[in-house]
C-alpha positions, 0 to 999 in steps of 0.5 A: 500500500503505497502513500508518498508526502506530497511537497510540490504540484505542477497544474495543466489546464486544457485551452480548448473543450475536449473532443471526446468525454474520455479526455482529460480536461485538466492534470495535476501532477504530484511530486515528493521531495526537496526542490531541485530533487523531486519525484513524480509520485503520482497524478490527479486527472479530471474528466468532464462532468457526468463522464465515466472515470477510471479506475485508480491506478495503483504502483509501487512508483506511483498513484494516479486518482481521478475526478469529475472537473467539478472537483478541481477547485476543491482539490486545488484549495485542498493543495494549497492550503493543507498540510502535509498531504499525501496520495496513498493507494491500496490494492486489495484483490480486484479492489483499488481504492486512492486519493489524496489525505492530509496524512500518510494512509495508514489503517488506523487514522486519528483518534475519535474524540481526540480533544482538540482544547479541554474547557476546564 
């Protein structure tokens, strides 16, 4: 189950409407490391509204995860503005599940109940 810290992204944006609904129509590439030594650890792509999206692609290099344009705005306020930040992915069987996290995936996450500040 790989999950990379994402520390950089690169954003593409298609100048035209896409020909086809299988084409993307924007890709947000997601590296991992300190600048001037970054690797591509994976890549966000999104498709037109109501179109059918592909299943995640899951390597020991790198994740791709999809989305619905919809989602852009929010996944790029979720870059800017999170930290830290990962892509993960898990290959269970014929079962692929990704995304991205404000944390590394792990199977246990943070505590319910956690106090975020007592009151007295």
């Amino acid at each position: 189950m790989p999950s990379y810290e994402i520390t950089s992204y690169r954003v593409a944006l298609r100048s035209s409407q896409p020909s086809a609904q299988s084409e993307t129509i924007a890709r947000i590439t997601l590296s991992e490391g300190a600048p001037g030594s970054t690797v591509i650890r994976g890549h966000a792509y999104f498709y037109p509204d109501g179109s059918t999206l592909p299943a995640p692609q899951v390597t020991p290099a790198t994740i791709s995860v999809y989305y619905h344009v919809a989602q852009l705005a929010a996944v790029l306020e979720f870059l800017r503005v999170e930290t830290p930040i990962a892509v993960y992915g898990t290959v269970d069987g014929e079962l692929i599940s990704a995304g991205l996290s404000t944390s590394p995936y792990e199977p246990v996450g943070e505590p319910i109940g956690e106090e975020e500040g007592s009151a007295g």
